[in-house]
C-alpha positions in Angstrom: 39.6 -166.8 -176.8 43.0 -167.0 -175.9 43.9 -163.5 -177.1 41.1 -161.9 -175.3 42.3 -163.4 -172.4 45.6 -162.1 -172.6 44.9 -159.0 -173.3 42.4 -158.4 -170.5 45.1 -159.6 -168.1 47.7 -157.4 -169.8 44.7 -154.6 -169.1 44.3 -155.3 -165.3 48.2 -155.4 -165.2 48.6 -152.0 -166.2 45.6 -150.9 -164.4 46.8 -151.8 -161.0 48.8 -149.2 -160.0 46.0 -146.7 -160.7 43.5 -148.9 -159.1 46.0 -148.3 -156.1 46.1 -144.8 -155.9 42.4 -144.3 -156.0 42.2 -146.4 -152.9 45.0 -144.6 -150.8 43.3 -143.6 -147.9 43.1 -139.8 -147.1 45.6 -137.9 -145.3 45.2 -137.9 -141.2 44.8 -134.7 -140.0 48.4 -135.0 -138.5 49.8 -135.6 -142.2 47.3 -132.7 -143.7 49.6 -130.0 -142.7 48.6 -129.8 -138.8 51.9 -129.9 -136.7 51.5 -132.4 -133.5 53.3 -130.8 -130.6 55.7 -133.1 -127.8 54.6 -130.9 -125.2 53.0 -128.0 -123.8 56.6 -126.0 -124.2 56.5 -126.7 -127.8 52.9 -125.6 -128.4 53.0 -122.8 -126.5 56.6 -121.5 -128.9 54.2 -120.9 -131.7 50.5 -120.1 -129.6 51.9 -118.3 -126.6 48.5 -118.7 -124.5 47.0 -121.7 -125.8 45.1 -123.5 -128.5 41.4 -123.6 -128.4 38.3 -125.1 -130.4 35.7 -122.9 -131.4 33.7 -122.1 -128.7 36.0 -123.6 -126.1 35.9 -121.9 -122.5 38.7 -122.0 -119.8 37.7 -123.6 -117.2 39.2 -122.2 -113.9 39.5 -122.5 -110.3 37.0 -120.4 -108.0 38.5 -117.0 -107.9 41.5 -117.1 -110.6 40.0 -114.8 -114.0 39.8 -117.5 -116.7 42.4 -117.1 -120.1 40.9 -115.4 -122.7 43.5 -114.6 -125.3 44.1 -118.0 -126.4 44.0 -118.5 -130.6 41.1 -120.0 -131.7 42.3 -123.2 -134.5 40.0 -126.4 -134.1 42.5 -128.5 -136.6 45.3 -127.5 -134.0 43.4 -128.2 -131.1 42.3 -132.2 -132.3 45.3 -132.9 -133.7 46.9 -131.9 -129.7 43.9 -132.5 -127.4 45.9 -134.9 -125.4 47.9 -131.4 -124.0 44.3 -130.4 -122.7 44.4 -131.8 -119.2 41.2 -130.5 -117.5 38.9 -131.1 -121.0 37.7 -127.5 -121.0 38.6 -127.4 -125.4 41.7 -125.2 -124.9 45.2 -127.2 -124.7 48.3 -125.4 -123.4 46.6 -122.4 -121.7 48.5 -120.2 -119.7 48.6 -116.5 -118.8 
């Protein structure tokens, strides 16, 4: 009895560190490869009109033509949606 024991602790024992891995939680999409930008000045460096989610529309004041050239990149946009300030699913837009 006794060596059964110790051998099924010696088994968990070695068993623990790959118990562990398999429960490491999955990447955030911040750490999968998506860069987070500071600021607008950052984002707009590497998408000079904008980020957008698919399907995203600018929303604009009565009379100014809306941006339209913005890249399309949903990953982008929810890992920066906090740089959207008017909530219309493109961050960062400008002309």
């Amino acid at each position: 009895m006794r060596r059964t024991l110790a051998t099924l602790t010696a088994s968990l024992v070695c068993l623990t560190p790959a118990a562990v891995a398999l429960a490491a939680p999955a990447p955030t999409t911040a750490s999968a490869g998506v860069k987070v930008y500071k600021n607008c000045t950052e984002l707009n460096k590497t998408y000079k009109h904008g980020v957008g989610k698919a399907g995203a529309r600018d929303k604009t004041r009565s009379g100014t033509k809306p941006v339209t050239n913005f890249r399309i990149n949903t990953k982008v946009y929810n890992a920066n949606k906090k740089h959207d300030r008017d909530k219309d699913g493109v961050a960062c837009e400008k002309r």
